[in-house]
C-alpha positions as CSV (number, residue, x, y, z in Angstrom):
1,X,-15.6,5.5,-225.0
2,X,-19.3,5.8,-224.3
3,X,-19.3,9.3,-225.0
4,X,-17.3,8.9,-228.1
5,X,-19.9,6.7,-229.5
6,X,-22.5,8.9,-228.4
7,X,-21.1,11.5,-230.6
8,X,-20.7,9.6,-233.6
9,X,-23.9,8.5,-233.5
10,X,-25.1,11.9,-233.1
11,X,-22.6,13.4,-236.0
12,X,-24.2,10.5,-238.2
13,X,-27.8,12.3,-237.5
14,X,-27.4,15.5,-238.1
15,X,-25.2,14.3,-241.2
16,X,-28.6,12.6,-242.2
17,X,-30.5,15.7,-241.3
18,X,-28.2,18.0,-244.0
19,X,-28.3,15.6,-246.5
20,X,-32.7,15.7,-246.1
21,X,-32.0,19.7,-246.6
22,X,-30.3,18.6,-249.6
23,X,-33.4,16.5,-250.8
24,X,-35.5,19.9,-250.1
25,X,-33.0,22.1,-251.9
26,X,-32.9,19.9,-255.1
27,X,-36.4,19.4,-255.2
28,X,-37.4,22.9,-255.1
29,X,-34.7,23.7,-257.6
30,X,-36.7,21.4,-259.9
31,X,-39.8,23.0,-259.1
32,X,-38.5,26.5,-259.5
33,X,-36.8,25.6,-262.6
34,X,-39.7,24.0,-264.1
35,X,-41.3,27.2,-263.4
36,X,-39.3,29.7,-264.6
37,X,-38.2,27.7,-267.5
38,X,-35.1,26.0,-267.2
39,X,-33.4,22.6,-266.5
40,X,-31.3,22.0,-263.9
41,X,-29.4,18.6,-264.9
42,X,-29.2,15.7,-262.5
43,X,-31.1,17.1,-259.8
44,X,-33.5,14.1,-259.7
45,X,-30.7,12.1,-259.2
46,X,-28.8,14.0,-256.3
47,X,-32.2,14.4,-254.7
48,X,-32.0,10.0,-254.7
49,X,-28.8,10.4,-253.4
50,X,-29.3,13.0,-250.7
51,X,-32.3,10.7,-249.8
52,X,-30.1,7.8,-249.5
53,X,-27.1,9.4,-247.5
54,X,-29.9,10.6,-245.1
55,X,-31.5,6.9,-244.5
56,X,-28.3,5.6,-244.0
57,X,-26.5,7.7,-241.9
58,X,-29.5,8.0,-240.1
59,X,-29.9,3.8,-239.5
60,X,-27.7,4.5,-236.1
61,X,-29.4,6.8,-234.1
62,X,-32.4,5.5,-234.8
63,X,-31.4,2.1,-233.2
64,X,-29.9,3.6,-230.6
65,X,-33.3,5.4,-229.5
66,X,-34.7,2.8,-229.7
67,X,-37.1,3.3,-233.1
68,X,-36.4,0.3,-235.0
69,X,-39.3,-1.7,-235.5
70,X,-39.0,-4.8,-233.1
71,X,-41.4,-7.5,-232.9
72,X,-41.4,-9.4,-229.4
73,X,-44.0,-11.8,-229.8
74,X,-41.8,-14.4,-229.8
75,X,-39.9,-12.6,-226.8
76,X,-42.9,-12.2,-224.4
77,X,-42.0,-16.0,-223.6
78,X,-39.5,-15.7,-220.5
79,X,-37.6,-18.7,-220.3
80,X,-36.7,-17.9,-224.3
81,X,-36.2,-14.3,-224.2
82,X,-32.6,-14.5,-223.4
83,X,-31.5,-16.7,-225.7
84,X,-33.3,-15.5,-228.6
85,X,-32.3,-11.8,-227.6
86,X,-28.7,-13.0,-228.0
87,X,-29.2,-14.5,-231.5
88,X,-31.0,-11.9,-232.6
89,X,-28.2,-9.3,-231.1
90,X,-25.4,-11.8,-232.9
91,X,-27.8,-12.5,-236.2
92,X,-27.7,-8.4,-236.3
93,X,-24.3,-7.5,-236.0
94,X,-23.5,-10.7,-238.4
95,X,-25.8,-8.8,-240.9
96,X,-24.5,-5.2,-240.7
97,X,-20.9,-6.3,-241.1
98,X,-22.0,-8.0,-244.0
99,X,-23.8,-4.8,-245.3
100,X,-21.1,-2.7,-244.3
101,X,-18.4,-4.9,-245.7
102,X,-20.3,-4.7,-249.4
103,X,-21.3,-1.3,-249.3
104,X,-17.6,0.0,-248.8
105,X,-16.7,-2.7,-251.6
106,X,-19.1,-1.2,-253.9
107,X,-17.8,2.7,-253.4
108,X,-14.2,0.3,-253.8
109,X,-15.0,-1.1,-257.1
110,X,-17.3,2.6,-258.8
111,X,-14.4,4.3,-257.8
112,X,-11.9,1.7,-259.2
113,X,-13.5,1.2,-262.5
114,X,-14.4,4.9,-262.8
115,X,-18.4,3.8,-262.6
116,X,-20.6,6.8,-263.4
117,X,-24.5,7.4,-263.0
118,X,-26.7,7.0,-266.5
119,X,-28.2,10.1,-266.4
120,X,-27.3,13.6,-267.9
121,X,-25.3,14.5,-265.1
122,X,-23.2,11.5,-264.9
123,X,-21.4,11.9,-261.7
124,X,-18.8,9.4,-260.3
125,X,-20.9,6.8,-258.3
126,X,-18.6,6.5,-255.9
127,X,-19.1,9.5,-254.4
128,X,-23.2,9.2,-253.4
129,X,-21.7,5.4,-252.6
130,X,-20.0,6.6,-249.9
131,X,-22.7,8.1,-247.3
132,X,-24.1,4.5,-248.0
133,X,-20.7,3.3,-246.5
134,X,-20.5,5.5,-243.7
135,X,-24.3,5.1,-242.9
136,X,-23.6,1.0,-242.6
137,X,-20.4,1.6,-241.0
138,X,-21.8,3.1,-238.3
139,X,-24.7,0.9,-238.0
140,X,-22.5,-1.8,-237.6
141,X,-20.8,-0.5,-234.9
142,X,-23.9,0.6,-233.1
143,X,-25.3,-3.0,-233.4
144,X,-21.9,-3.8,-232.3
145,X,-22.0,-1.4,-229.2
146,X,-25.7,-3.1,-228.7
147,X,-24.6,-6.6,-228.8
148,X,-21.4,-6.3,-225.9
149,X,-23.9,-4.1,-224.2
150,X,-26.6,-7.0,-224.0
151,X,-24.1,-9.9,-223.7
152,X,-22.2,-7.9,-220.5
153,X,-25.7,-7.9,-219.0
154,X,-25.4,-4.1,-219.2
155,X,-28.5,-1.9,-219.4
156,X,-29.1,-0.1,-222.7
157,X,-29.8,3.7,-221.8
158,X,-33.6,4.7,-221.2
159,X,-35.1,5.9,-224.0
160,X,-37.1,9.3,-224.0
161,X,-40.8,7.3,-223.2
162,X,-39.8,4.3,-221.2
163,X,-40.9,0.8,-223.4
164,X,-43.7,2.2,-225.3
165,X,-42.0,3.5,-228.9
166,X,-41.8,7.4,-229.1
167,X,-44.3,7.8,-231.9
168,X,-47.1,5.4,-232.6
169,X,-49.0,5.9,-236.2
């Protein structure tokens, strides 16, 4: 089972990594359009929706390295920092069902009621609507997959630099 999380984590990444080489793509379309003087319809729009596929689906991965942003100055406490490590494991997978419950409801109800963008291009919303889905899906069950881990007293793998994040800006 491990590994089979593992690799959908990991599928859910390099999904996220295509879709910012579709950002790239449509963005120099524009710019190459602009320059040699014609318009290419919509791609302002697919570049928004390449960039959201790619921060979804990439929401997983990232919290299973370890990247999120996590702030343990309550934690440092340690009579509290089991406790509140439970509520915040519970409060998080409460969250990202809830996320991932509406964001497969909205692709639901765009592609029920035929919903399409404003723009020129006017493509069905449902369609960008779904990475969203996937990209909470996922997340959900990797907060999921986090939560039995911590409440089985089972040790999360090691991440790449021990506790100090992997890149500090």
């Amino acid at each position: 089972m491990r590994r089979a999380l593992d690799r959908l984590y990991d599928a859910a990444a390099w999904a996220a990594a295509f879709f910012m080489v579709g950002v790239l793509v449509m963005v120099l379309a524009s710019v190459v359009g602009r320059l040699v003087g014609f318009n290419l319809r919509g791609s302002d729009a697919y570049a928004g929706y390449c960039m959201a596929a790619a921060a979804f689906l990439a929401l997983a991965h990232t919290l299973k390295r370890g990247e999120h942003i996590r702030v343990e100055l309550l934690l440092q406490r340690a009579r509290l920092r089991r406790p509140l490590e439970r509520w915040c494991h519970l409060a998080g997978v409460f969250f990202t069902g809830v996320l991932a419950f509406y964001s497969v409801r909205l692709a639901w109800q765009s592609y029920t009621f035929n919903d399409i963008s404003q723009g020129n291009d006017a493509t069905p919303l449902w369609i960008p609507q779904l990475a969203m889905a996937a990209g909470a899906i996922v997340l959900f069950i990797a907060m999921a997959d986090d939560c039995i881990r911590h409440l089985r007293r089972q040790a999360a793998p090691e991440k790449a630099g021990g506790d100090e994040p992997a890149r500090v800006e």
